[in-house]
C-alpha positions as CSV (number, residue, x, y, z in Angstrom):
1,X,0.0,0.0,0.0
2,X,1.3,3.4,-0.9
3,X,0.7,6.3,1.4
4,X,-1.5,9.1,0.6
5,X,0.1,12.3,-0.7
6,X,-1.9,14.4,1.8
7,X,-1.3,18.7,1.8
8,X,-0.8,20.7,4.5
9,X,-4.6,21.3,4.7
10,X,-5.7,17.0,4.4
11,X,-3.3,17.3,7.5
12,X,-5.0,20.2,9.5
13,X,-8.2,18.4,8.8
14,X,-7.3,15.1,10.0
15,X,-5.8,16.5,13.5
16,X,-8.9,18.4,14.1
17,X,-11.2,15.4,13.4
18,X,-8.7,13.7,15.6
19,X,-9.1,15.3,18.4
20,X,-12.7,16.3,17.8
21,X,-14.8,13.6,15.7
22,X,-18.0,16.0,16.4
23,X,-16.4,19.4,15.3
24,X,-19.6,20.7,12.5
25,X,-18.0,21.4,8.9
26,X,-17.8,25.4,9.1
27,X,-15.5,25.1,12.1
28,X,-13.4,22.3,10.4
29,X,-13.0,24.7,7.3
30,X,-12.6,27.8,9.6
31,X,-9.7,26.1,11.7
32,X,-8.2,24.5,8.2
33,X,-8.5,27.8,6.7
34,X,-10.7,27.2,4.0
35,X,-14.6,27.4,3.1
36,X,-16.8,24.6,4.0
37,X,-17.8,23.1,0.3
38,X,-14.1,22.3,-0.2
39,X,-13.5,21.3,3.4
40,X,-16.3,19.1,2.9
41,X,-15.1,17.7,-0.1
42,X,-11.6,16.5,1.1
43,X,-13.2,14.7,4.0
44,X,-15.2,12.8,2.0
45,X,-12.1,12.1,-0.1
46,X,-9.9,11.3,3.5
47,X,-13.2,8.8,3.7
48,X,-13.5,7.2,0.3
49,X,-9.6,6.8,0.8
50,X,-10.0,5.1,3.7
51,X,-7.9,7.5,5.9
52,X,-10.3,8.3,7.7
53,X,-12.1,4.8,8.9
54,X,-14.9,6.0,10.8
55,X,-16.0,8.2,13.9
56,X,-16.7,6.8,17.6
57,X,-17.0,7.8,20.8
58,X,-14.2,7.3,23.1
59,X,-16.0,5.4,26.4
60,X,-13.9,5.5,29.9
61,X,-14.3,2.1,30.8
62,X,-14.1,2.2,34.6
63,X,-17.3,4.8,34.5
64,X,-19.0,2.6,32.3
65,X,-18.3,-0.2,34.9
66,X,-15.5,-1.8,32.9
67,X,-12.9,-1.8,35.9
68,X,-10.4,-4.6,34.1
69,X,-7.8,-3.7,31.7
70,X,-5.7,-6.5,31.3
71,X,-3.2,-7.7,28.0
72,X,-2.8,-11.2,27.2
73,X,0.3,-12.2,25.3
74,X,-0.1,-15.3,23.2
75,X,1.8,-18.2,21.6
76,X,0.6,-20.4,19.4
77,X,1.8,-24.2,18.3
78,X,2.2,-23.8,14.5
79,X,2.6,-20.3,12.6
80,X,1.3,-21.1,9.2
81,X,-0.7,-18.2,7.6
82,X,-3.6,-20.6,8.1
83,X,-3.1,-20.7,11.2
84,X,-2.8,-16.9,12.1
85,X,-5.6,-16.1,10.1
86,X,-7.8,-18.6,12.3
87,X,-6.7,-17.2,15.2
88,X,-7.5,-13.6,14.3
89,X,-10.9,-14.5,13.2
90,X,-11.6,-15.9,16.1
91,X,-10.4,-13.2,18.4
92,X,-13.0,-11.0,16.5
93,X,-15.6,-12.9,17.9
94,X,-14.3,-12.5,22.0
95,X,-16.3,-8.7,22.8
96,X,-13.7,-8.9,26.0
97,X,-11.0,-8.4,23.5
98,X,-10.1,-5.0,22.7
99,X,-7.4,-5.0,20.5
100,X,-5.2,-7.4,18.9
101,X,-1.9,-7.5,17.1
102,X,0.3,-10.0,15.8
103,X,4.0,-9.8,17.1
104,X,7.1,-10.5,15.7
105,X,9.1,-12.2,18.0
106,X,8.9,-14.8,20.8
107,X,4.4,-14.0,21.2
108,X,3.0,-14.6,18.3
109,X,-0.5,-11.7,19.5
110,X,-1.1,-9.4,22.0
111,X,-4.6,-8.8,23.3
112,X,-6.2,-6.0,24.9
113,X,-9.0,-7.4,27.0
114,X,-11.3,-5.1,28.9
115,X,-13.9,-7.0,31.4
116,X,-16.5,-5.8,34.5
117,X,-14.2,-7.8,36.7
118,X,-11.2,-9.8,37.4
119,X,-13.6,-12.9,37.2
120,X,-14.8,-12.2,34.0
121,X,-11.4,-12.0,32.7
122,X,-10.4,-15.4,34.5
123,X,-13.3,-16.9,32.4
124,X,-12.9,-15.9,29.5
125,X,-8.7,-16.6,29.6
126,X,-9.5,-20.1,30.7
127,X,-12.8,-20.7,28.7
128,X,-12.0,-19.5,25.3
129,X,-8.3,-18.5,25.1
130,X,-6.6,-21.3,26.5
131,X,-9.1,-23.3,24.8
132,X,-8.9,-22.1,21.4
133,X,-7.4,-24.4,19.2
134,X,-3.3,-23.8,18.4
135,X,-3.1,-21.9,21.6
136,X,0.0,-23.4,23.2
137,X,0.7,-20.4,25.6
138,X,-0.8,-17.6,27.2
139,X,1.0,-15.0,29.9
140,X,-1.0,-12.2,31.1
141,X,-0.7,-8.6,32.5
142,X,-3.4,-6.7,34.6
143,X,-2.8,-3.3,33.8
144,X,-2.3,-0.8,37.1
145,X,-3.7,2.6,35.4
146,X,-2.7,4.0,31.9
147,X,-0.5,6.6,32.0
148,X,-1.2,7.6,28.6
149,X,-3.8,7.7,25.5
150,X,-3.6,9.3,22.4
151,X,-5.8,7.6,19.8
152,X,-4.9,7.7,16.3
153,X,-1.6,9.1,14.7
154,X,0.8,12.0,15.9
155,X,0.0,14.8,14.1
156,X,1.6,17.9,15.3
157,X,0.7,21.3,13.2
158,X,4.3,22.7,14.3
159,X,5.4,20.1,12.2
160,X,2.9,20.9,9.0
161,X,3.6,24.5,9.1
162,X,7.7,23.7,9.2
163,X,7.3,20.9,6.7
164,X,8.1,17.8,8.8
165,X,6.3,15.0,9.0
């Protein structure tokens, strides 16, 4: 896949709808420094590009009663691409599972699980991960407090207006 040539304006656009998926069109334009018919236009490009993916609400999961952020690092018996894609498509099936990303190295994924409870977790590592088939090893971490979250990609404009980036 070849990257996007994106201008200095695609990029001022995408950190605003970064940090504010809600922002109306005028503002967007205002803060790009452009009208809103063209603003308009090169989101909907950033969207048929696939650049831009989609728009969601960012939930705090310990107000919403979600008090379990754990990562479980997983090996599996045989590597094949058969075998990898299996996995993955059965990871998209576990709700508890956040996130997941396929390692280089001696873990083959890393899940992010979020779950009501420590029990819930418990269950769901020994009913479905350990006992999905190829798993050979699982090791997991209960996370202590995040110390930092910044959805998406770094976009700084310091760097737009200097030309970096």
């Amino acid at each position: 896949m070849i990257a996007a040539r994106l201008d200095k304006t695609d990029w001022l656009i995408l950190e605003q709808l970064q940090a504010d998926g809600r922002i109306t069109n005028v503002e967007l334009a205002r803060r790009a420094g452009i009208t809103a018919p063209p603003c308009l236009r090169r989101v909907r490009a950033l969207e048929e590009a696939g650049i831009i993916g989609g728009y969601c609400a960012l939930i705090d999961e310990k107000l919403a009663g979600f008090d379990v952020s754990a990562f479980a690092m997983v090996g599996l018996h045989r590597q094949s691409e058969a075998d990898l894609l299996a996995f993955e498509d059965r990871v998209r099936d576990w709700s508890i599972v956040r996130e997941c990303f396929m390692l280089s190295g001696e873990i083959d994924f890393m899940l992010k699980c979020v779950a009501p409870d420590l029990g819930a977790f418990q269950d769901f590592i020994i009913n479905d991960l350990t006992a999905a088939p190829n798993v050979a090893a699982v090791k997991t971490s209960l996370a202590i407090r995040r110390s930092k979250f910044a959805p998406g990609v770094p976009i700084k404009s310091e760097a737009l207006v200097s030309g970096g980036l």
